[in-house]
C-alpha positions as CSV (number, residue, x, y, z in Angstrom):
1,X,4.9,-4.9,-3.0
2,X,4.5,-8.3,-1.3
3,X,3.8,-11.3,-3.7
4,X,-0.4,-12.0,-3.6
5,X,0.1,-15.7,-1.9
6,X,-1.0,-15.0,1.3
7,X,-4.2,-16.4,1.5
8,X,-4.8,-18.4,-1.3
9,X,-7.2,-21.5,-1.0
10,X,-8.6,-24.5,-1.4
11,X,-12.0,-25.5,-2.4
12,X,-13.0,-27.1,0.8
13,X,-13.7,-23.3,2.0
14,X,-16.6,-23.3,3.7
15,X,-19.0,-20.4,3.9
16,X,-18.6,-18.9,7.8
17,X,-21.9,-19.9,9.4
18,X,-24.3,-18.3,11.5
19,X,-23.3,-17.4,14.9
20,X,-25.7,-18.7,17.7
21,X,-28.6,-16.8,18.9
22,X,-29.1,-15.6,22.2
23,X,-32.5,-16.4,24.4
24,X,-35.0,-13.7,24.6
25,X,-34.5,-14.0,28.2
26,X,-30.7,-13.0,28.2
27,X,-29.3,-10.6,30.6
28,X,-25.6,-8.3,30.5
29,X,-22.9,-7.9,33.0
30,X,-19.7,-5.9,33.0
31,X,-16.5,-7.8,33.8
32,X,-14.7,-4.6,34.0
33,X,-14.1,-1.5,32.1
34,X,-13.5,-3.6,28.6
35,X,-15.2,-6.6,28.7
36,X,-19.0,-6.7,28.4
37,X,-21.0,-9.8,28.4
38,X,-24.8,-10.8,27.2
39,X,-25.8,-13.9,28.5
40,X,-28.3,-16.9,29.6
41,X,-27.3,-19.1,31.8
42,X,-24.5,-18.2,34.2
43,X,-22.6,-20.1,37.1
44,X,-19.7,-18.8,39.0
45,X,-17.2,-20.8,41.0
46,X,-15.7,-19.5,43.7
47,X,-11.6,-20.0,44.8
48,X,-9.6,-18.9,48.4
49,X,-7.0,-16.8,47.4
50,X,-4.8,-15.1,49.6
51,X,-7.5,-15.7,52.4
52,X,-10.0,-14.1,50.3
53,X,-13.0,-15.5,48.7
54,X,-13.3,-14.4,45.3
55,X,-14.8,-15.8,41.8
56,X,-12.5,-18.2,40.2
57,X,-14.3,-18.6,37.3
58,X,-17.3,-17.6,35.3
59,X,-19.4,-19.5,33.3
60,X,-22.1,-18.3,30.8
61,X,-24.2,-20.8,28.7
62,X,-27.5,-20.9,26.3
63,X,-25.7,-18.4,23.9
64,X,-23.3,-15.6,24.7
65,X,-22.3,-12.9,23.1
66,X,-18.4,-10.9,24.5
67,X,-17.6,-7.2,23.4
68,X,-14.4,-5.5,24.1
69,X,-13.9,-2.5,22.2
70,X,-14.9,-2.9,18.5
71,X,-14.9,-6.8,18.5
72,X,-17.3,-8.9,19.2
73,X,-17.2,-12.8,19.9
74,X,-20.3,-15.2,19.9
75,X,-20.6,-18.5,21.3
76,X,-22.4,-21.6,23.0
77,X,-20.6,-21.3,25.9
78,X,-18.2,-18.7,27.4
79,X,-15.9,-19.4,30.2
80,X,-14.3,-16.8,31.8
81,X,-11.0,-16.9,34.4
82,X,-10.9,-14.0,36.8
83,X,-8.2,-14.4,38.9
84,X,-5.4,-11.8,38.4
85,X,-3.1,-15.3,37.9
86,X,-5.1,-16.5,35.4
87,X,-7.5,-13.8,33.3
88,X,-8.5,-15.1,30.6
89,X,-11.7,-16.4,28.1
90,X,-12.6,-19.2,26.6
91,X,-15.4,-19.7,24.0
92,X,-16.3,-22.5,22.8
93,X,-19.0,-24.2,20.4
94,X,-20.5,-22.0,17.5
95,X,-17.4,-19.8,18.1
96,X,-17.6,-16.5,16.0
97,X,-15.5,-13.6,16.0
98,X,-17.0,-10.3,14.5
99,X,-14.9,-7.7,13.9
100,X,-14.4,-4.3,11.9
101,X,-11.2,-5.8,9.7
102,X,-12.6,-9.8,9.7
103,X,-15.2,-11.9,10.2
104,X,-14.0,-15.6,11.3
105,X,-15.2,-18.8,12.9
106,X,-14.0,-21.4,15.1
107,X,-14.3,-24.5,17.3
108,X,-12.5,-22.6,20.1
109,X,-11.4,-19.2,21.2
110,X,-9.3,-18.5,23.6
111,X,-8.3,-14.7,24.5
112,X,-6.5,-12.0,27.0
113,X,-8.7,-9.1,26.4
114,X,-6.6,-6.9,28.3
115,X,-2.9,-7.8,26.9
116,X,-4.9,-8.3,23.2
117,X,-3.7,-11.7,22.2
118,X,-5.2,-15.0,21.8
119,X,-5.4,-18.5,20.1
120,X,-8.0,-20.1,17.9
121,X,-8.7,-23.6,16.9
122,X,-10.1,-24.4,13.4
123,X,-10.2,-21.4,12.3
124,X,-12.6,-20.2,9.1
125,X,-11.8,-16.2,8.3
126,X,-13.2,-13.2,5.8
127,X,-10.5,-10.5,5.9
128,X,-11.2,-7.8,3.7
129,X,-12.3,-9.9,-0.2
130,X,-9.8,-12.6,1.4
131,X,-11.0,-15.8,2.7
132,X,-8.5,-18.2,4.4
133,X,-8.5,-21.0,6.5
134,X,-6.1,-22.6,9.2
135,X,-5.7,-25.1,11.9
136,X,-4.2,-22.6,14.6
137,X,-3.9,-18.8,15.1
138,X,-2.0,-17.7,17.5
139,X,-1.8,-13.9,18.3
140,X,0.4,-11.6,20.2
141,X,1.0,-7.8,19.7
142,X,3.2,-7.7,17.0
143,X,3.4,-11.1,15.7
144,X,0.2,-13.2,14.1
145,X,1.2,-16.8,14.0
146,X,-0.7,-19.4,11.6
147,X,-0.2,-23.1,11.2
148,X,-1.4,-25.1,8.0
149,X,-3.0,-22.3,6.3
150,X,-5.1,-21.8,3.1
151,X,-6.9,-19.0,2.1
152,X,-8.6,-17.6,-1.6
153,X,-9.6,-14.4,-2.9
154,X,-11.8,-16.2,-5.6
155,X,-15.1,-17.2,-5.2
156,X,-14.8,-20.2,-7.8
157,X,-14.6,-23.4,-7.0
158,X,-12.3,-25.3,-7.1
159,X,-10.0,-21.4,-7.3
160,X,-8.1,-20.4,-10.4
161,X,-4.9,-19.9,-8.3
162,X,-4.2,-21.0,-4.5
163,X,-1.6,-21.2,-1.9
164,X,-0.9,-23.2,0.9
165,X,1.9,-23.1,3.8
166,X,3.1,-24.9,6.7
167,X,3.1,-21.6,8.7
168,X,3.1,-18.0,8.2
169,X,4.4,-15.6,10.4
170,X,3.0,-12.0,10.1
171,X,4.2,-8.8,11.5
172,X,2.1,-6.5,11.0
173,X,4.1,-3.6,8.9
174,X,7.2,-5.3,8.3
175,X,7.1,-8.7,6.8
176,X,5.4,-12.0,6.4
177,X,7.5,-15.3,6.2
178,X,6.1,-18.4,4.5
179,X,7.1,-21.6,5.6
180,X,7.2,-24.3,2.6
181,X,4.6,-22.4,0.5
182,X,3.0,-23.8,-2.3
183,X,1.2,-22.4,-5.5
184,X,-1.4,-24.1,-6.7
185,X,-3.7,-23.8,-10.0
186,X,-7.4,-25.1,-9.8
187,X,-5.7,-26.7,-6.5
188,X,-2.9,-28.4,-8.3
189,X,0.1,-27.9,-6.6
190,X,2.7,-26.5,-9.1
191,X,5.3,-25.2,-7.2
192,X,6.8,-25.1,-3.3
193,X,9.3,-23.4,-1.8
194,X,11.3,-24.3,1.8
195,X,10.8,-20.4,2.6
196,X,9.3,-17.2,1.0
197,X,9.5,-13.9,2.8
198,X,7.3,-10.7,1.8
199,X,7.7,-7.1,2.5
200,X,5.0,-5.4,4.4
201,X,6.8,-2.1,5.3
202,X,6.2,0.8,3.0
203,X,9.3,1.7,3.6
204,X,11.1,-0.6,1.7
205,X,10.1,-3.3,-1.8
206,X,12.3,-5.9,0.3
207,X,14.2,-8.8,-1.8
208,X,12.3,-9.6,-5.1
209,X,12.6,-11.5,-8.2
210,X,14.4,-10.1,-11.3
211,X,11.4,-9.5,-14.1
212,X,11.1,-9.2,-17.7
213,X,10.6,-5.5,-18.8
214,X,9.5,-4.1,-22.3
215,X,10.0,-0.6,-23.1
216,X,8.5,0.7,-26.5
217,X,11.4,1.5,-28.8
218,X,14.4,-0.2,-26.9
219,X,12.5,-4.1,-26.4
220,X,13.0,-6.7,-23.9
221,X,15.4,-6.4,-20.7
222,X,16.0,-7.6,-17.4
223,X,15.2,-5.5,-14.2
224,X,15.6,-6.1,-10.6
225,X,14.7,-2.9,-8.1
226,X,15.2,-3.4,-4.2
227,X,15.3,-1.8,-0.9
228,X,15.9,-3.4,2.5
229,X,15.8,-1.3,6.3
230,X,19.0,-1.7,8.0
231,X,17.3,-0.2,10.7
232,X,14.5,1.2,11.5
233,X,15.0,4.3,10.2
234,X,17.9,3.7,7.6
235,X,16.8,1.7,4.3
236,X,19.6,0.3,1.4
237,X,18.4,0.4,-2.3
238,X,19.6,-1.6,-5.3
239,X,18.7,-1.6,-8.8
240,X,20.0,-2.6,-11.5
241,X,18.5,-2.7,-15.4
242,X,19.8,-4.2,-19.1
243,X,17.8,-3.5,-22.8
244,X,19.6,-4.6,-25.4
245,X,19.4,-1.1,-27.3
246,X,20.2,1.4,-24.5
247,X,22.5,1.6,-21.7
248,X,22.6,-0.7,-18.9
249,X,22.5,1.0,-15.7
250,X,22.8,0.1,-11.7
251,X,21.8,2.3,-8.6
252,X,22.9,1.7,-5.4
253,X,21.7,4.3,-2.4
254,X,21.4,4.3,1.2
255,X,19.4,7.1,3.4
256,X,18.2,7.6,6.7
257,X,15.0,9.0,7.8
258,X,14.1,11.4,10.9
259,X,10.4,10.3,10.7
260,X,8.8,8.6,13.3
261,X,8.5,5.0,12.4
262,X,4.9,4.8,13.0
263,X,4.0,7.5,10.4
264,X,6.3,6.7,7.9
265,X,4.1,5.7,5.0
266,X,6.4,5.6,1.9
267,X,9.7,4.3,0.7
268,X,12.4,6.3,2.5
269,X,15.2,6.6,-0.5
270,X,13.8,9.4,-2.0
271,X,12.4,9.9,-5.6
272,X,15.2,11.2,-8.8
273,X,15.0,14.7,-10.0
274,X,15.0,13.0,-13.7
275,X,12.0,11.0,-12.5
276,X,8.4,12.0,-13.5
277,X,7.8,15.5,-12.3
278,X,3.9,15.3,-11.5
279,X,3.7,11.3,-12.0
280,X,0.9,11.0,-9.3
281,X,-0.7,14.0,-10.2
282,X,-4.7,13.0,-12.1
283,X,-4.3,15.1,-14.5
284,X,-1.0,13.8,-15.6
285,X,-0.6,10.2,-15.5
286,X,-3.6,8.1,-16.1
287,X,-2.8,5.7,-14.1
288,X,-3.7,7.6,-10.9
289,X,-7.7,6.8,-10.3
290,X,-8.5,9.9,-8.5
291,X,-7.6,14.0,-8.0
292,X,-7.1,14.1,-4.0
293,X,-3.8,11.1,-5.3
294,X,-1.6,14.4,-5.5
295,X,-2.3,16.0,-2.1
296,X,-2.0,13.0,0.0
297,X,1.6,12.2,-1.7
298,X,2.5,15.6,-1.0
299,X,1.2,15.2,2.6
300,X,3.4,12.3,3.8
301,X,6.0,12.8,6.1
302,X,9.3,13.4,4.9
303,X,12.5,14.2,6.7
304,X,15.5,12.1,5.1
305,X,19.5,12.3,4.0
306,X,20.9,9.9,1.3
307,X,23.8,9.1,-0.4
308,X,23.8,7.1,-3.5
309,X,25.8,6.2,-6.8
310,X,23.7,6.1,-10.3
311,X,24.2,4.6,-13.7
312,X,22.3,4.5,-16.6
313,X,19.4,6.3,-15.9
314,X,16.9,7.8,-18.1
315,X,14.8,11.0,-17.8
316,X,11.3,10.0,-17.2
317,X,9.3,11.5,-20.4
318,X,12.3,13.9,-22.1
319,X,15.7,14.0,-23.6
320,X,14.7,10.1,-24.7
321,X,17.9,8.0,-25.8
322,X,20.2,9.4,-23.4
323,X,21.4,8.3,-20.3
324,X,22.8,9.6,-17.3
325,X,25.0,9.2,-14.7
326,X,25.8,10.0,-11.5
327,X,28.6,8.9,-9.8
328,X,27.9,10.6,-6.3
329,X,24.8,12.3,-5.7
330,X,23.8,13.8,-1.8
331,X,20.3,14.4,-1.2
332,X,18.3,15.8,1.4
333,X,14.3,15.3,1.3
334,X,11.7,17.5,3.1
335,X,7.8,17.2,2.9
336,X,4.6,16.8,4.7
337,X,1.1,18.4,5.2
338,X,0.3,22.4,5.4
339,X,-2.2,22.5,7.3
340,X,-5.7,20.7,6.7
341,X,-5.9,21.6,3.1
342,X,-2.2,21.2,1.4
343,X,1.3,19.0,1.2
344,X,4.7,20.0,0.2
345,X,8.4,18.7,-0.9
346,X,11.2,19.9,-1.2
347,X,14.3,18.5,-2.4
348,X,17.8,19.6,-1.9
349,X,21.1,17.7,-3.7
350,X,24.5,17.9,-4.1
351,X,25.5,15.6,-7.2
352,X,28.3,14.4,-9.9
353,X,26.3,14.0,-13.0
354,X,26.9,13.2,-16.9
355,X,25.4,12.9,-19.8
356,X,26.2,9.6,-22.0
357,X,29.5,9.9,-22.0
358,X,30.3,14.0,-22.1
359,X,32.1,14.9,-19.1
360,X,31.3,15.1,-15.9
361,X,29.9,18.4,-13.4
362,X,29.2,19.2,-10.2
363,X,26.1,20.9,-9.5
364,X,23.7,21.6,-6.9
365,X,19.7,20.9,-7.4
366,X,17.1,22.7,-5.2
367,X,13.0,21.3,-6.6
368,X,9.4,22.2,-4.7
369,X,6.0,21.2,-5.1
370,X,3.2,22.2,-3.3
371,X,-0.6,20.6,-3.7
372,X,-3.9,21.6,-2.4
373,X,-6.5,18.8,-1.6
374,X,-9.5,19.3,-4.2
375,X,-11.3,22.3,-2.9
376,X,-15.4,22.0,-3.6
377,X,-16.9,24.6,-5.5
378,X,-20.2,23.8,-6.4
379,X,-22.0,19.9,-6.7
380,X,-19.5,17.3,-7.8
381,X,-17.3,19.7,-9.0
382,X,-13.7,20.3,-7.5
383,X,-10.5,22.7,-8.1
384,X,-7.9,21.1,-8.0
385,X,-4.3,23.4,-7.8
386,X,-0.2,22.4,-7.8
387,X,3.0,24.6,-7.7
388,X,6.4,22.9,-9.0
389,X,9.7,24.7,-9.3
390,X,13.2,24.0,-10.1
391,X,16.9,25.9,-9.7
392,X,19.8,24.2,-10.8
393,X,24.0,25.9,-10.7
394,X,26.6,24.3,-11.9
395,X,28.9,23.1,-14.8
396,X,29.3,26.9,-15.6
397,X,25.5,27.6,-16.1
398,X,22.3,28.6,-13.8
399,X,19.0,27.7,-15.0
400,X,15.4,28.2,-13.1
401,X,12.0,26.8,-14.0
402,X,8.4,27.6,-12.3
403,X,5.1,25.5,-13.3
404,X,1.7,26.0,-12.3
405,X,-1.1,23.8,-12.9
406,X,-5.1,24.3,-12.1
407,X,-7.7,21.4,-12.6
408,X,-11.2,21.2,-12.8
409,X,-12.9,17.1,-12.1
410,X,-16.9,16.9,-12.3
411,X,-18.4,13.6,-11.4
412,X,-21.4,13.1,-12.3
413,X,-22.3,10.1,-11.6
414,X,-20.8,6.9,-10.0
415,X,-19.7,5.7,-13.6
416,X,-18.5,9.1,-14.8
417,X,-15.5,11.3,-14.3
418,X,-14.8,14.1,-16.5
419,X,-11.4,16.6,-15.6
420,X,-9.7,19.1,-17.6
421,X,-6.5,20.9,-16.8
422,X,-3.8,23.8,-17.6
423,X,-1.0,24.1,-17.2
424,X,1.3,27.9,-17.6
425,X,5.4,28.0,-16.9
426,X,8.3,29.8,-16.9
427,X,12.0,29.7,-17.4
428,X,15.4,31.8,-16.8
429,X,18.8,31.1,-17.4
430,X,20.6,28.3,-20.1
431,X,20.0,24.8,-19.4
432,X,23.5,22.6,-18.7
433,X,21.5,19.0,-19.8
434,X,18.1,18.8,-21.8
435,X,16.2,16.4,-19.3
436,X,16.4,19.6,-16.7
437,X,13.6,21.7,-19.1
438,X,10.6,21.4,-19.6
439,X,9.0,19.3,-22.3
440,X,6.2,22.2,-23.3
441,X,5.9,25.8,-21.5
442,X,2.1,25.6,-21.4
443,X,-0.3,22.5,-22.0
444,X,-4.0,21.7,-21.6
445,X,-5.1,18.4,-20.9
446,X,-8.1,16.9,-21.2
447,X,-9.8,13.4,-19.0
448,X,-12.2,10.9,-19.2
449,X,-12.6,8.2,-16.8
450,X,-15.8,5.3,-17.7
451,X,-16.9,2.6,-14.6
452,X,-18.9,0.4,-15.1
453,X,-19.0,-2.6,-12.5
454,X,-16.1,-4.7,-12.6
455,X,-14.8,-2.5,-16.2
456,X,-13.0,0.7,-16.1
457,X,-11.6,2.7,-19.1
458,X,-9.6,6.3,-18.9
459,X,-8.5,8.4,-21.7
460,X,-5.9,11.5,-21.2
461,X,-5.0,13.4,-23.6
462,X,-2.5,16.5,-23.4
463,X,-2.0,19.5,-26.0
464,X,0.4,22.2,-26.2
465,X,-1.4,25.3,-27.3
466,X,0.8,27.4,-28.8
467,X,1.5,24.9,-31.3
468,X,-1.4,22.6,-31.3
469,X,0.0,19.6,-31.2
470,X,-0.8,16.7,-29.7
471,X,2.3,15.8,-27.6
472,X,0.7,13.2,-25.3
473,X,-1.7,10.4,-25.3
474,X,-3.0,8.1,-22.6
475,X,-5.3,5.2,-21.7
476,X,-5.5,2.3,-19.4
477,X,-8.6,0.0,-19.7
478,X,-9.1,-3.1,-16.8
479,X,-11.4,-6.0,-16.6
480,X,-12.4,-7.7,-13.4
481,X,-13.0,-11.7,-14.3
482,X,-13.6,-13.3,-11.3
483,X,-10.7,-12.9,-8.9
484,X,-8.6,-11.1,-11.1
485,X,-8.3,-8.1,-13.3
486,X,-6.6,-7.9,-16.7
487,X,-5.5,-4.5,-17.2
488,X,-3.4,-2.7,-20.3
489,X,-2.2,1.0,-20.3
490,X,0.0,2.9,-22.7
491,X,1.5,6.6,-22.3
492,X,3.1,8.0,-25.0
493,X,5.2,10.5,-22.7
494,X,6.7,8.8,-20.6
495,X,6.8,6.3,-23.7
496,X,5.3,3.0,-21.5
497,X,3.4,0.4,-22.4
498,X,1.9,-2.6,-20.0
499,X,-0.5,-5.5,-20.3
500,X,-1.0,-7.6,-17.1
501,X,-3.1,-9.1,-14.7
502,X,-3.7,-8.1,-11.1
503,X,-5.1,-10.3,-8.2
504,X,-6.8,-7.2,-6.5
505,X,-5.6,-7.8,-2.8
506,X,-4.5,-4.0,-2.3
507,X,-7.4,-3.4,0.7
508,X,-5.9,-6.6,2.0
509,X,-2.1,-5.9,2.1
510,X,-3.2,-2.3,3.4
511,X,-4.4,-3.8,6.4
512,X,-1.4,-5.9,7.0
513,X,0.6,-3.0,6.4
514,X,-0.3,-1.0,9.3
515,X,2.6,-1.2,11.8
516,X,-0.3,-0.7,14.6
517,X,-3.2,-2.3,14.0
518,X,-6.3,-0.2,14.1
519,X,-9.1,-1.1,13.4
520,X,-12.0,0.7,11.4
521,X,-13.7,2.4,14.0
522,X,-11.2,3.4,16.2
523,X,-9.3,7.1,15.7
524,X,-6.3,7.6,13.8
525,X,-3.0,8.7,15.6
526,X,-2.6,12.5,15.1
């Protein structure tokens, strides 16, 4: 996730005036099979080229308003080039731009409708909750230039936090670079940098930061997790990780994908078998906000190979203490949607593993999940239904486990959402390490989640029923305060805890992290 200092401003902001209004005696014209314009006043100058006689230019005046496609830009004046040498538009006084994505202002515009890029002067912009300004935009498919930029998501003035840079260069889906960027609290510059580059490619974190982690019952430690695209279909990942009372670990792990670049919509190294099994399933992690999370994970393309070296790791929510390693792991990664209504995965693999430091097996691990969207059956009420399995060999044993879980969410009303789940399983077969079982072999969980404006609390709460006990508790509980949002969430399996603060920019980094950029309105590749 790209750090939040992309548009981050100053409180000379100003609100984006009103565009001009056009006479009640205005009348439209066609340029061609794009470009449509309202007008007032119009004059057209005529040029010889090639021996023929044909408009040179067109001007409109007394208020004009351009359309191509879904944008829309309103001005004084309007001048526009129509020889094949020069075709191009020029607005100019009152500029305003009115699109589906972002709403902006100008003292000039000037734009290629047909080849879709374009330059504006002085520019105010909304994007999404984001609010930025900048001297110059320059824009061509595939690359969004902007000199001496500001921009803020908060509405107080002067903001809480801002950022400013030289120039920023955006490509849409891949990466955003920062030139001499600098941080600034209630517009007091505290930090800048000669040069910050972001990740905007969901297929890959890109180069961040170590960070401070806390883990209930080991402490502090040091993390740093990374993944970079050698290409544009292969992706390198790094981790490494250090608590003072468990066992330091690194992973290093390349892989290459067979999806189309333009789908691709998630990290390409794929996910650990000793990660959380359902971990964006509703009705098992409380950090997931809705019950349709599942399917659409399930539903992303997959089609991948990796190779990768582990150390240290831990089994997300069972066998805790231990660590595991695996010097050489192969995995293969298949998913995507069935049909309209469902998603699948499947994960083959090929790996060395150990446990602390017993000795070491080779094994081979085959795991499937399959999700339906939630399926309607009655007002506000939804069924939601998921299928996990599980077949390991290897190290002298064979061991097999199947899971099925059904859900139930009612909402009703906007501030209410009310879920409750089972789950039944089955197992065959002796186990060679403990993190390949499951933690219970039927549960029932139980979900509450409380909105109420800018305050949200969930509670999840997860019982084994042939013992009746309690074996997991969840909540997470967020405040919005202004252009933030301090959150704190605890899960007792898998045995996290976090307390933080969010700048709530994820509508804005989802736009900017569209390899194509399509705006609302128009239809989604198939």
């Amino acid at each position: 996730m790209p750090l939040p200092w992309l548009w981050i401003g100053t409180p000379t902001l100003p609100r984006l005036p009103e565009p001009p209004r056009l006479e009640r005696s205005s009348q439209t014209t066609r340029i061609d099979d794009e470009l449509v314009v309202t007008w007032h006043k119009q004059e057209i100058e005529i040029a010889n080229e090639g021996g023929v006689r044909q408009a040179r230019l067109t001007r409109f005046t007394g208020g004009v308003e351009a359309t191509y496609g879904p944008t829309k830009i309103m001005a004084d004046e309007l001048v526009l080039y129509l020889l094949p040498s020069e075709r191009h538009g020029v607005a100019t006084g009152h500029v305003r731009l009115i699109d589906p994505e972002a709403t902006a202002s100008a003292s000039r515009i000037e734009f290629d409708w047909r080849q879709k890029t374009g330059r504006a002067d002085n520019v105010d912009a909304q994007i999404e909750n984001v609010i930025m300004r900048a001297e110059r935009i320059d824009i061509r498919p595939g690359l969004w230039q902007l000199t001496n930029v500001v921009g803020t998501n908060c509405s107080r003035r002067p903001p809480v936090y801002a950022v400013s840079a030289d120039r920023v260069d955006i490509r849409p889906g891949h990466a955003a670079t920062f030139h001499k960027p600098t941080i600034r609290i209630f517009n007091k510059p505290v930090l800048t940098l000669k040069r910050h580059q972001a990740s905007l490619d969901r297929r890959a974190t890109g180069i961040r930061p170590p960070w401070i982690n806390f883990r209930r019952g080991v402490g502090l430690g040091l993390a740093w997790d990374n993944s970079v695209l050698l290409n544009d279909q292969t992706a390198l990942a790094a981790a490494f990780g250090a608590f003072p009372k468990h066992h330091s670990g690194y992973r290093i792990q390349v892989a290459r994908s067979w999806v189309d670049p333009e789908r691709a919509d998630q990290l390409i190294t794929p996910a650990s078998e000793l990660s959380e099994r359902a971990g964006v399933s509703y009705f098992e992690n409380v950090a997931v906000a809705s019950p349709d999370a599942d399917a659409a994970y399930l539903r992303l393309p997959r089609k991948a190979l990796s190779l990768g070296s582990f150390v240290g790791l831990a089994a997300s929510g069972r066998d805790e203490g231990a660590g595991y390693g695996k010097p050489l792991e192969l995995v293969g990664d298949w998913g995507g949607p069935l049909g309209s209504a469902a998603g699948f995965l499947v994960q083959a693999r090929w790996q060395r593993i150990r446990r602390n430091y017993d000795p070491i097996y080779s094994r081979e691990v085959v795991q499937a999940a399959v999700g339906l969207r939630p399926i309607p059956i009655s007002r506000n009420l939804d069924v939601t239904l998921r299928a996990d399995s599980a077949g390991y060999s290897g190290g002298g044993t064979n061991f097999a486990w199947a899971r099925g879980l059904a859900g139930l969410s009612w909402r009703p009303s906007k501030h209410l959402w009310l879920a409750l789940a089972g789950t039944t399983s089955s197992e065959s077969g002796a186990a060679l390490f403990p993190a390949d079982q499951l933690p219970v072999k039927r549960s029932l969980a139980g979900r509450v989640d409380v909105a109420f404006g800018g305050f949200r609390l969930s509670l999840l709460n997860k019982v084994d029923p042939s013992t009746h006990v309690r074996f997991d508790r969840e909540y997470s509980v967020s405040q919005v305060i202004g252009c933030a949002e301090v959150y704190s969430q605890f899960r007792r399996s898998p045995n996290e805890y976090k307390i933080g603060l969010r700048l709530r920019l994820e509508s804005f980094f989802d736009a900017l992290q569209s390899r194509k950029t399509r705006r609302k309105g128009e239809a989604a590749p198939p």
